[in-house]
N, C-alpha and C positions, 0 to 999 in steps of 0.2 A: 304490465303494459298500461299507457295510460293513454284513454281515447280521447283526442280534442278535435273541436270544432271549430273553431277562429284563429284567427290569424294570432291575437296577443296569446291564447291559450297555446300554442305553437311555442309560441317566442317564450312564456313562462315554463313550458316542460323543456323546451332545451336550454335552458340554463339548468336544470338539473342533473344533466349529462357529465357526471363526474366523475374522476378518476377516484379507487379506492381513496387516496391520499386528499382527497378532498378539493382539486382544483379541477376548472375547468379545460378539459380540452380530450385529447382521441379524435381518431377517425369517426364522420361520421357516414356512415352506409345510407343510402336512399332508393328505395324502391317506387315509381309512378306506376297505377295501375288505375283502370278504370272498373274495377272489382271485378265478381263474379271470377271470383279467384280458383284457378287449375293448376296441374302440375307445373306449368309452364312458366305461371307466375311465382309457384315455391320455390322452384329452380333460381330464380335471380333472388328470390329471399333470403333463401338457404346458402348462398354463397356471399352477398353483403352482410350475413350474419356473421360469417366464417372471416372475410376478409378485414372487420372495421370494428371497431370497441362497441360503438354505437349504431344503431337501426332504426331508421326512420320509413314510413311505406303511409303512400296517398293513398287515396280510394275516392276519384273522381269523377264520375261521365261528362267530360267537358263538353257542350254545347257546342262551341266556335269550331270545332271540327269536321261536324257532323254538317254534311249538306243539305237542302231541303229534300224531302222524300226518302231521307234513310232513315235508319231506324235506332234516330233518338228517343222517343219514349219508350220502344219494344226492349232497349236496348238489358240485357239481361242485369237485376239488380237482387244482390244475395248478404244484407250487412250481416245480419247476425250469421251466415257463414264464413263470410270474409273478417268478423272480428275472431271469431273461435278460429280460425286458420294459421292467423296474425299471434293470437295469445302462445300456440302452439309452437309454432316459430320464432319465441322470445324477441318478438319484435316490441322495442321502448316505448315507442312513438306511434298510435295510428293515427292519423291525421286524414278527417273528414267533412270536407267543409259541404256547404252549401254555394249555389251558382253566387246567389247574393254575397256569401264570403269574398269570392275568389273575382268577381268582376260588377264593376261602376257602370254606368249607363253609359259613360262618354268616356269611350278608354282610348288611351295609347293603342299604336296598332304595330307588330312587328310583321314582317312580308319574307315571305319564302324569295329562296333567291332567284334570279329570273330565267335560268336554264336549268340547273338539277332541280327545283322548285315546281317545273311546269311541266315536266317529260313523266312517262310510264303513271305511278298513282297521281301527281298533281295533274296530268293529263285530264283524268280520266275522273279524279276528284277535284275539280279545282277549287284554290280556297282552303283546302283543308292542312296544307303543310301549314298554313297562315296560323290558323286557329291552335294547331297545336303546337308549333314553338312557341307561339305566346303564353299556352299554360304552363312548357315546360320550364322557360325562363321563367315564371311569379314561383312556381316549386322550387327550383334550384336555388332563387334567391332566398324564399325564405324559412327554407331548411336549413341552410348554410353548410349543403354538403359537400364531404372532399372526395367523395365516389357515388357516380350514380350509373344507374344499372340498368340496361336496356336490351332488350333480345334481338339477335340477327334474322331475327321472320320478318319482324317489318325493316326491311334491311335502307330502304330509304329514305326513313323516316330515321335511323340512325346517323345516318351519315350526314342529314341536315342538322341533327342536334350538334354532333360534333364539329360541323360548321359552324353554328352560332355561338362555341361555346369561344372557338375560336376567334371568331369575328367581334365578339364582344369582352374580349381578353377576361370572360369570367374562370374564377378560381376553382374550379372542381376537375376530375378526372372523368371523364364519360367509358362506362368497362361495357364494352360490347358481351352478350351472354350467345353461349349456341342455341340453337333452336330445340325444344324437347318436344318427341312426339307419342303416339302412342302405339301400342304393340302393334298394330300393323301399318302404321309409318304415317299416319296422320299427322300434321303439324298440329297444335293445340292451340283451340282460339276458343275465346267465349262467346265465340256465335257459333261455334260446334253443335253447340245445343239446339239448334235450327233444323241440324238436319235428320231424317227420316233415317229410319235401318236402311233401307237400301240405297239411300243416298249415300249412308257415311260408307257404302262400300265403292260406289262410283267416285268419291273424292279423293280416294286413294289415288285415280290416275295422276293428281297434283304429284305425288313425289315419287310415283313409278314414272311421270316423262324426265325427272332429275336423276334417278337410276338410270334410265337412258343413257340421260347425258353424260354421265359419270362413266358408265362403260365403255362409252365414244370415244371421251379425251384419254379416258385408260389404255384405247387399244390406238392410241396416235393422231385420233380425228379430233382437228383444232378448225375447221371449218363451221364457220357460225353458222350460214342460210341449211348447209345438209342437218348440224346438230338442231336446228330449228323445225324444220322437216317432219325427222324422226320423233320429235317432242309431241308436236302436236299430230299426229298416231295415233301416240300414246292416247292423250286427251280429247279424243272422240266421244268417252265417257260423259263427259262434262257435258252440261245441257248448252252454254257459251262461254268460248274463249274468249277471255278479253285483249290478253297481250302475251307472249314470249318474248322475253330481252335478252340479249348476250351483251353486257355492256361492263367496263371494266370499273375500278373502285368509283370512280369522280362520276361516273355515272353515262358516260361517253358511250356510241355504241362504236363496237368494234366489229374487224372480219373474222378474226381469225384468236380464239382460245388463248390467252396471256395468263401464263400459270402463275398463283401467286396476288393476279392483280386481276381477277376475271367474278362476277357474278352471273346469275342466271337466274331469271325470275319470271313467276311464272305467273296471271290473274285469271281466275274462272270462276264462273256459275255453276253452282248445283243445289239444284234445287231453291229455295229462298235464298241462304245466305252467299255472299263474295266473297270466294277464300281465294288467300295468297301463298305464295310459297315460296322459299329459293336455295340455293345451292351456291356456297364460295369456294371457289378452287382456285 
């Protein structure tokens, strides 16, 4: 594995991206990760490992994301474990830059789009869908990957990537990953590490109100405000709910359960950190 720090040092390891026969070319796999590397994160390694010749994986805490008063510098930082993770994972490429790498005083700006862009997290973060498709486009472009890998936990922040990739008719494949959690149904985040023993047991309410929900639509109920209802119940737990959404892929909210094309997502407080959650059916 070879770890670089700059942009040219980037562009000089992947031009060594070779086929046995000595030319350039293969898929190449890209993993974006702000470190503090978990299961969650091996999960989409381990599979752009499996699916693409070639492995490439960021490790960045982008700044232009993060709003004032959150927790950019707390924000959990583990290199020498996120390099030993990566080496393990026969990943080629780690690619590590610095702020100063990655962004100019006086940048270009790209803007989230002005309805899926501003509803549920842009709501509620605003600014931050901004902040990070701008980082996701300077990675995309200068990996020059033809599959990049993003988990369905942060399910809206997917689906703006794949809009941009769209809108800006760039050349890569964006592979949506399922969400991994832990033995007792925790989604995995690297702010997990925030919370307390008996918090991480109250946080479970996040994906026991999707269990809920999940039993609802199973037993016939496509009714949004009742499966909403019964969700937040569930989530008493939680010190504050921030939002319940039933809203279908485009991000729209809907009355009534469209199998197939339906999300459900969920934002709460426990304790310090803001965990999110969701469920697609």
């Amino acid at each position: 594995m070879v770890i670089v720090r700059t942009i040219k040092a980037l562009q000089e390891a992947r031009k060594t991206l070779r086929h046995a026969q000595g030319t350039l070319g293969g898929t190449v796999g890209f993993v974006p990760t702000m470190g503090a590397l978990h299961q969650g994160h091996l999960s989409l390694i381990q599979q752009a490992r499996k699916e693409n010749e070639h492995l490439i994986v960021s490790v960045f805490v982008n700044p232009t994301q993060f709003l004032e008063g959150e927790d950019l510098d707390a924000y959990p930082r583990k290199e020498v474990a996120d390099i030993k993770i990566c080496e393990l994972a026969k990943v080629d490429i780690l690619f590590m830059p610095s702020v100063e790498v990655m962004y100019e005083k006086d940048e270009l700006c790209i803007g989230a789009p002005a309805v899926r862009g501003y509803v549920l997290e842009g709501e509620k973060r605003p600014g931050h869908f901004d902040g990070m498709l701008q980082i996701v486009m300077k990675l995309l472009n200068i990996t020059g990957a033809s599959n990049a890998y993003f988990g369905k936990k942060d399910a809206q922040q997917l689906a703006l990537i794949m809009q941009m990739v769209k809108n800006y008719f760039m050349d890569v494949n964006i592979i949506p990953c399922e969400i991994v959690r832990d033995e007792q149904g925790l989604a995995l985040s690297s702010r997990n590490v925030y919370l307390k023993e008996d918090e991480k047991v109250r946080a479970l309410c996040l994906s026991r109100s999707l269990k809920q929900a999940t039993k609802l639509v199973m037993s016939g109920q496509i009714d949004v405000q009742n499966i909403k209802t019964q969700m937040l119940e569930v989530l008493k737990d939680a010190d504050r709910v921030e939002y319940v959404a039933i809203v279908n892929r485009e991000f729209q909210a809907i009355d009534e359960i469209e199998i197939g094309n339906t999300i459900i997502l969920v934002a709460a407080w426990v304790g310090k950190p803001r965990l999110i959650d969701n469920l697609w059916i």
